[in-house]
C-alpha positions as CSV (number, residue, x, y, z in Angstrom):
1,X,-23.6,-14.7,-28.0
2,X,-23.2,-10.8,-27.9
3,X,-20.4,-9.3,-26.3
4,X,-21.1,-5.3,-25.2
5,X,-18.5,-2.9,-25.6
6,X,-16.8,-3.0,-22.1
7,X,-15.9,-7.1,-22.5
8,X,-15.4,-6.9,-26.2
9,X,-12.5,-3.6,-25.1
10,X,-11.2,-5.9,-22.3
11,X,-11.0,-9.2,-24.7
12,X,-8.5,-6.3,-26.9
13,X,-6.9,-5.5,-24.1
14,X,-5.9,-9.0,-23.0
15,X,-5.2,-10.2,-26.9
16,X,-3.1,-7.2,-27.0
17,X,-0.8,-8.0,-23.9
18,X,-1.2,-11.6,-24.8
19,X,1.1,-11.3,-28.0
20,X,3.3,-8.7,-26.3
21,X,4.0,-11.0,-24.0
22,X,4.6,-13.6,-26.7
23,X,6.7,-11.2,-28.5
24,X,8.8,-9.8,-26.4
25,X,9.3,-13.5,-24.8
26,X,10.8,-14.4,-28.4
27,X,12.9,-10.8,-29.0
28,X,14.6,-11.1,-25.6
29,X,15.4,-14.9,-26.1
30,X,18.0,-13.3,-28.7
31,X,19.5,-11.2,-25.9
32,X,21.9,-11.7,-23.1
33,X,20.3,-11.8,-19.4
34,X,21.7,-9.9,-16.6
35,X,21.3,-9.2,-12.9
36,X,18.6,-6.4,-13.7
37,X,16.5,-5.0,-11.2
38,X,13.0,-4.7,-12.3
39,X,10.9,-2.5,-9.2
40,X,7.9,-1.1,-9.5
41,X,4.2,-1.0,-7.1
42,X,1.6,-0.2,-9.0
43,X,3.0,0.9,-12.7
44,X,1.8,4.4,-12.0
45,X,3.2,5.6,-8.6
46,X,6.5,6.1,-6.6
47,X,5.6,6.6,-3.3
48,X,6.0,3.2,-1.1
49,X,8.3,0.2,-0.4
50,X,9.1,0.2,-4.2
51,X,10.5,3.9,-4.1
52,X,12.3,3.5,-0.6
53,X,14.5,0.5,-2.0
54,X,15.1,1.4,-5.8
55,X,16.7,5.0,-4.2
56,X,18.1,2.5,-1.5
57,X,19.9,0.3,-4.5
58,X,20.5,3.4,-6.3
59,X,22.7,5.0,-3.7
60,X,24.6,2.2,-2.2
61,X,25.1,0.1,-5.3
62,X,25.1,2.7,-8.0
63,X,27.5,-0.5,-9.9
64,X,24.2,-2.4,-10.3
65,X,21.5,-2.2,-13.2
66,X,18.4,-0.9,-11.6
67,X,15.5,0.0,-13.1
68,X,12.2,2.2,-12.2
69,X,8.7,0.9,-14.0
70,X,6.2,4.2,-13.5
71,X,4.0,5.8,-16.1
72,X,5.3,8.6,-18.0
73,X,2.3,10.9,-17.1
74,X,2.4,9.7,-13.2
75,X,2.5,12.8,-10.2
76,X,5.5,11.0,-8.7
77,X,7.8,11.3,-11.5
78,X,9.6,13.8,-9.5
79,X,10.2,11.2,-6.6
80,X,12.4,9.6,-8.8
81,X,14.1,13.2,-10.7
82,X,17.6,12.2,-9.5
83,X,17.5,8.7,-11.4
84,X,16.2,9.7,-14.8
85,X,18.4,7.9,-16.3
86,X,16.9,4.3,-14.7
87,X,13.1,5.3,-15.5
88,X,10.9,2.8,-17.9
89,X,7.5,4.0,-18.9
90,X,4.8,1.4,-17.8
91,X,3.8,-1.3,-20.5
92,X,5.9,0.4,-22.6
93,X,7.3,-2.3,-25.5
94,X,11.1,-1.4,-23.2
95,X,8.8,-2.7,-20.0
96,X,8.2,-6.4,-21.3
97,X,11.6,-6.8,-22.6
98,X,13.2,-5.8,-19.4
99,X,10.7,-8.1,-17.4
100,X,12.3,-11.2,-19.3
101,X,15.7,-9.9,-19.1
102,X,15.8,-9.2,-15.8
103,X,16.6,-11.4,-13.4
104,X,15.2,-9.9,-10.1
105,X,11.3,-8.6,-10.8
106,X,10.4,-6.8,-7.5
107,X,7.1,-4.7,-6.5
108,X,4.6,-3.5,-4.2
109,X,1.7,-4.9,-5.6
110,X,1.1,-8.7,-6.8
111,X,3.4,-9.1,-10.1
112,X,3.3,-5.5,-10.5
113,X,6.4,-5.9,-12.2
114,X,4.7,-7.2,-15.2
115,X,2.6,-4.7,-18.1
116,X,-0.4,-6.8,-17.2
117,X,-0.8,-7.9,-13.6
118,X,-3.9,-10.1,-14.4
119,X,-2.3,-12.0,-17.1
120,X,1.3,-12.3,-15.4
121,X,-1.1,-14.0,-12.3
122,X,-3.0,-16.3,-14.6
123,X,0.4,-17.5,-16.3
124,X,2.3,-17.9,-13.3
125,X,-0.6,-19.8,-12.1
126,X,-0.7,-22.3,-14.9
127,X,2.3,-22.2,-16.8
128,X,5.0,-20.9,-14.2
129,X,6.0,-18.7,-16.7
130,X,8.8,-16.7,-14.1
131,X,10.4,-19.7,-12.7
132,X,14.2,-19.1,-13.9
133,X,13.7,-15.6,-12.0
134,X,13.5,-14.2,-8.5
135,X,10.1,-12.9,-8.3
136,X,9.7,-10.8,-4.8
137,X,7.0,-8.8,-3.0
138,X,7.7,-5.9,-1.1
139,X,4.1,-5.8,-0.2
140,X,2.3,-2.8,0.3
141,X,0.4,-3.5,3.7
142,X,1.0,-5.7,6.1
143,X,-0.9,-8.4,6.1
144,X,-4.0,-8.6,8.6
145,X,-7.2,-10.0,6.9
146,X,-7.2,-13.3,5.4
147,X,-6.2,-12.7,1.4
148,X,-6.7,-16.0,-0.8
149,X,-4.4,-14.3,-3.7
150,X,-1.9,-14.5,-1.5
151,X,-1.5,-17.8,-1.4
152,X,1.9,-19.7,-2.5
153,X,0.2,-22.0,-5.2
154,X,-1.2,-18.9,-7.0
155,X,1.2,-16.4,-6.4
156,X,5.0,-18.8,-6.8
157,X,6.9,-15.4,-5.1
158,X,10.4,-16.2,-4.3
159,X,10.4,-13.9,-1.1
160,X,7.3,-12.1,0.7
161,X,8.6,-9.1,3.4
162,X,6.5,-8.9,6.1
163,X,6.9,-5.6,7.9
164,X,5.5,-7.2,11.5
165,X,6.4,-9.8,13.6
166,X,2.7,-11.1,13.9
167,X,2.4,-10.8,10.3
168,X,5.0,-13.0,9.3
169,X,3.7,-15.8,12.1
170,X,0.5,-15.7,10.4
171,X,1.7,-15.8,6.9
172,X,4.5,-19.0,7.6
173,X,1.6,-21.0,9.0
174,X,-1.4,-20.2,6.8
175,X,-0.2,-19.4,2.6
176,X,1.7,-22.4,2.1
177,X,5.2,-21.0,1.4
178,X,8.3,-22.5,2.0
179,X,10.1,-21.5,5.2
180,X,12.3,-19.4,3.5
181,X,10.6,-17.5,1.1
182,X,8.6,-15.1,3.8
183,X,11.3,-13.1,5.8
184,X,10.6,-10.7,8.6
185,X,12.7,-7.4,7.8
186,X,10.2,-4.6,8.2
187,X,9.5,-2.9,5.2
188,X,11.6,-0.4,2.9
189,X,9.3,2.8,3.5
190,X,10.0,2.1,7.7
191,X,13.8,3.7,7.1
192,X,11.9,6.9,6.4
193,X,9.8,7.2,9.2
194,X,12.2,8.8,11.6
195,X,13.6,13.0,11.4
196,X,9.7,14.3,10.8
197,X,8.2,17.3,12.6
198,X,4.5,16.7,13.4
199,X,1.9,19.9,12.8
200,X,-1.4,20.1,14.8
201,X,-3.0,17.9,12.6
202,X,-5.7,14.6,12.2
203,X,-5.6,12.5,9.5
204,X,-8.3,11.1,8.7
205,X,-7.7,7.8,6.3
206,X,-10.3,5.5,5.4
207,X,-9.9,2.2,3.0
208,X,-12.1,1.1,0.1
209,X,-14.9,-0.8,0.2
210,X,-14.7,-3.1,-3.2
211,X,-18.7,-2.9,-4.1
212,X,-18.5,0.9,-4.3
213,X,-18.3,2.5,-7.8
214,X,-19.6,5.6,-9.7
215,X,-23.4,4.3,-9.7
216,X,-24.1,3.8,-6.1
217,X,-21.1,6.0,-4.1
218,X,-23.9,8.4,-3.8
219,X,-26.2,6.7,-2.2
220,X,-23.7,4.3,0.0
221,X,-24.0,4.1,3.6
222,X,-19.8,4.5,3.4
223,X,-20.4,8.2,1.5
224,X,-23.6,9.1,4.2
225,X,-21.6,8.5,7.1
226,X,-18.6,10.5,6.0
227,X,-20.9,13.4,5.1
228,X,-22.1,13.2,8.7
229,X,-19.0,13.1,10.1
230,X,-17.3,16.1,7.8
231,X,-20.2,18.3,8.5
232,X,-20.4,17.7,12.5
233,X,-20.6,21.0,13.6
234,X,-19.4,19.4,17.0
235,X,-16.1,18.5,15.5
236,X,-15.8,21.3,13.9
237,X,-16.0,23.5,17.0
238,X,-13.7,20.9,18.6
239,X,-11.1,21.3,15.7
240,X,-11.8,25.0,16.1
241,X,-11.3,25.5,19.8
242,X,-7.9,22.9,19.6
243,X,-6.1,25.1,16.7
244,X,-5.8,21.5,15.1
245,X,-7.0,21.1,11.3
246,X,-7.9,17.9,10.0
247,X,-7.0,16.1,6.6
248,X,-9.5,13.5,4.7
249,X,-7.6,10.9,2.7
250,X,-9.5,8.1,1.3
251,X,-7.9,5.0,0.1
252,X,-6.7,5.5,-3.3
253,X,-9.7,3.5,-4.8
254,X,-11.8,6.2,-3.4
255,X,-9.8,8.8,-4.4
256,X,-11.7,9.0,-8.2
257,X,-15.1,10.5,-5.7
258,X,-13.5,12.8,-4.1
259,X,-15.1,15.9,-5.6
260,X,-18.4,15.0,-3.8
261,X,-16.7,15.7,-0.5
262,X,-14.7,18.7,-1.7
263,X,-18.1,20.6,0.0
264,X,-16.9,20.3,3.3
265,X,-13.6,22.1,2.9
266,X,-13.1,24.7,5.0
267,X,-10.3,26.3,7.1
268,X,-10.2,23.5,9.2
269,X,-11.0,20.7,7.1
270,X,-8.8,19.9,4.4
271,X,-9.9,17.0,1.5
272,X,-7.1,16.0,-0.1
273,X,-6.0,14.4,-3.4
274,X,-3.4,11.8,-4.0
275,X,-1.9,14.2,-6.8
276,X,-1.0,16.8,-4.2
277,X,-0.7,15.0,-1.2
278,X,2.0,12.2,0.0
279,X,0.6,9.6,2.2
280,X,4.2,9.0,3.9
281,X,4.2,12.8,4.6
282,X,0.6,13.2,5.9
283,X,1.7,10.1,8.2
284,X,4.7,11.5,9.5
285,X,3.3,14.7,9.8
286,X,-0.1,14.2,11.4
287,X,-0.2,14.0,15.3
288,X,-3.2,11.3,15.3
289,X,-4.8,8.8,12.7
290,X,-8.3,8.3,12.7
291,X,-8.6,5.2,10.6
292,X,-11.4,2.1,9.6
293,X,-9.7,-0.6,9.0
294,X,-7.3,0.5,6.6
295,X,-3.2,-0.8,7.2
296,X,-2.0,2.7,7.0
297,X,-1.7,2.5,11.0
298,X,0.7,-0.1,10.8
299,X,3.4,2.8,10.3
300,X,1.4,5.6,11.8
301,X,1.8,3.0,15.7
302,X,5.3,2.2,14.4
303,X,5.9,5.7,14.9
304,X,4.0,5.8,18.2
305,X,1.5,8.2,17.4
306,X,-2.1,7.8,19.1
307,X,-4.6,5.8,16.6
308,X,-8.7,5.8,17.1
309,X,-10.3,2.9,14.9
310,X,-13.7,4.5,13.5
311,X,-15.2,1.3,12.5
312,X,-19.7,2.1,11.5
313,X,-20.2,-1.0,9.3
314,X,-17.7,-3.1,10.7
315,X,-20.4,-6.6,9.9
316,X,-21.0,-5.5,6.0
317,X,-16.7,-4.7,6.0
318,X,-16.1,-8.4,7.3
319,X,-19.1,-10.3,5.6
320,X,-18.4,-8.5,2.1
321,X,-14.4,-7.4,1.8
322,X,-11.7,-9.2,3.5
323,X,-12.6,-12.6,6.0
324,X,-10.8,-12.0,9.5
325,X,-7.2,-13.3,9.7
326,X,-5.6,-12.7,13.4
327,X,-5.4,-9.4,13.8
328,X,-8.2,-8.3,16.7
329,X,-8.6,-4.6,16.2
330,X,-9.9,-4.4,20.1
331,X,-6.7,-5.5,21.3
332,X,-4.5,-3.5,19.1
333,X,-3.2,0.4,18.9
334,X,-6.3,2.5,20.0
335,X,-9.7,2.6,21.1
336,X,-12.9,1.2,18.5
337,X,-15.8,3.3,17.9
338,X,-18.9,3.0,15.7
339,X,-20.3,6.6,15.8
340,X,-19.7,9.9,15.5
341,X,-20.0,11.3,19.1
342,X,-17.9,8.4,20.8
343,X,-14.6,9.3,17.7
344,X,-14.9,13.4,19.0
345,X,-15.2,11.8,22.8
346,X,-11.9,9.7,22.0
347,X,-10.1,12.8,20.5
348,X,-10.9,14.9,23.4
349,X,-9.0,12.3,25.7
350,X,-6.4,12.1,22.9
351,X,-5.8,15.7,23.0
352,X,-6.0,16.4,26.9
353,X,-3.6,14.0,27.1
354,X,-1.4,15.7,24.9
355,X,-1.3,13.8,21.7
356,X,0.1,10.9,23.1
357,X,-0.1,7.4,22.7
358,X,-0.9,5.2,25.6
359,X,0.9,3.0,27.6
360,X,-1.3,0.0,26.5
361,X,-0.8,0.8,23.2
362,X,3.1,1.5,23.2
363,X,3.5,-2.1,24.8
364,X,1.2,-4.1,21.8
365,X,3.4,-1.7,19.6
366,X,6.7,-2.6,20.9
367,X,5.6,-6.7,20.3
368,X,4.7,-6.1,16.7
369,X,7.9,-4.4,15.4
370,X,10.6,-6.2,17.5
371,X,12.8,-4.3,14.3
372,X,12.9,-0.7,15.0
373,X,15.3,0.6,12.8
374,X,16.8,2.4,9.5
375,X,17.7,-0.8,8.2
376,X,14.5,-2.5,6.7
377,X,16.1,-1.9,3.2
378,X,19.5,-3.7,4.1
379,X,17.9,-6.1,5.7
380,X,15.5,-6.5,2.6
381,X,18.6,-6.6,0.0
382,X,20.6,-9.1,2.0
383,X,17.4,-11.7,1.9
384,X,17.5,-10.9,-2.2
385,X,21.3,-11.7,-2.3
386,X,20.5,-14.5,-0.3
387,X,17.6,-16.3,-2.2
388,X,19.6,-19.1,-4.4
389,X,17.9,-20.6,-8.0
């Protein structure tokens, strides 16, 4: 059987964090354990729930060990400039040494704690291979679709946050986890969405679509109807006569495309890069979120900011990416719309209304986040301290 060059660089890859694993297991068996802190999200940012609670830790517990994973090339390094000192480079040989003496391993993203995510799944899986540690997701989105990985008997996660009320109803009776290990506390990155100052500004933040990739973006239906709408010279007049720019984020999977949009800047439209643009920032900033169907308006409604749902291939989203969970996006934080006109019809309203969001939406707003606080990361640390193994 012939292997091509893409599977036989994989098989490497894998062999390679295979004995690292196996290795480092073996070195750190010679070394004490302690109550380490192992956060990361995913090994090459600083920018979400990991961030919010390492600097939380760091502050109010400067006694404890507390360490950073991120790579040493990553944009956010200077998120985390005041804590230099509790930095570890991502899959560095440091990294899988810490991950077995640590005792708390703590991301974002599914066992993003560990150099390989794939394999630290696979092992967990079969051979439980983190079961003398506290192994905890911050998550990175709340929860709305119905996600398979998620599930207790693949994942073994000693605590999953949930950052809604709804969420964590939907979680407790569908993943399998014992009561105890999901715990409603609203996630670390709410304590920063308070004290901002909001410019006349749309933000524009599409998700990924998981079949996409650099031989047909091009020619995708997803790339054709953001052309259309980029180039609308309708919303462009509308952005024009409001004084209001607008920013286009995509997901970070779709970030890699982005020069084949880069056409449409202009002094009202603004495409923007992950490298020089914070998403927390752009959502605290921005006075409305045109999104599909990605999770970012979780925060953006937590804030009570008006939300329009531009949703064009909604039947190929739900038959090919995520099966619905319980989240019904027509009973939710803003209007629905499949095309073009109807999205600059729905920020007319938004705007002659002043940029507000509606009572309708305020009240479904109000029943997801009973928790409305600066206290998501207190709440999150005191779960941690309570968790007994």
């Amino acid at each position: 059987m012939k292997i091509d060059l893409f599977h036989f660089k994989l098989l490497l890859k894998y062999t390679y964090h295979s004995i690292l694993y196996f290795v480092s297991f073996l070195y750190s068996s010679f070394l004490s354990k302690k109550d380490i802190y192992l956060i990361s999200e995913r090994g090459t940012d600083a920018r979400d729930n990991g961030l919010y609670f390492f600097c939380y830790l760091k502050r109010n517990y400067p006694e404890k060990e507390v360490y950073y994973i991120i790579s040493k090339d990553s944009v956010d390094l200077k998120n985390l400039s005041l804590y230099n000192d509790s930095i570890i480079s991502y899959q560095s040989f440091r990294h899988y040494v810490l991950m077995w003496r640590s005792k708390y391993l703590i991301s974002t993203h599914l066992h993003g704690f560990a150099p390989d995510s794939f394999l630290s799944r696979l092992f967990t899986r079969y051979f439980d291979i983190y079961r003398k540690k506290i192994t905890i997701s911050l998550k990175h989105g709340i929860t709305k679709d119905f996600l398979p990985v998620l599930k207790y008997e693949k994942t073994k996660l000693d605590l999953v946050i949930c950052g809604a009320k709804p969420e964590y109803d939907y979680l407790v009776n569908t993943y399998g986890y014992p009561i105890n290990n999901i715990q409603y506390t609203g996630f670390c990155r709410f304590d920063g969405l308070y004290d901002f100052k909001i410019k006349r500004q749309i933000l524009v933040m599409p998700t990924w679509r998981y079949w996409l990739n650099k031989d047909n973006f091009l020619n995708s239906y997803y790339y054709e109807k953001y052309n259309l709408l980029l180039s609308n010279c309708d919303l462009i007049s509308f952005l024009n006569e409001s004084n209001v720019k607008l920013v286009f984020y995509p997901h970070y999977e779709i970030q890699p495309f982005l020069d084949n949009f880069k056409k449409f800047s202009c002094d009202s439209i603004i495409i923007a890069s992950k490298a020089d643009y914070d998403v927390q920032e752009l959502l605290k900033e921005s006075m409305l979120l045109v999104t599909d169907y990605s999770s970012v308006f979780f925060d953006f409604a937590y804030m009570l900011k008006p939300v329009i749902f531009y949703q064009f291939d909604k039947d190929q989203y739900r038959a090919k990416h995520y099966s619905k969970g319980y989240f019904d996006y027509n009973h939710s934080f803003g209007p629905v719309t499949e095309d073009v006109n109807s999205l600059i019809h729905f920020l007319k309203l938004s705007r002659d209304a002043g940029w507000v969001m509606k009572d309708e939406y305020v009240r479904i707003t109000n029943e997801y986040f009973p928790l409305h606080d600066q206290r998501n990361c207190e709440r999150v640390y005191n779960c941690i301290n309570n968790i007994k193994k």
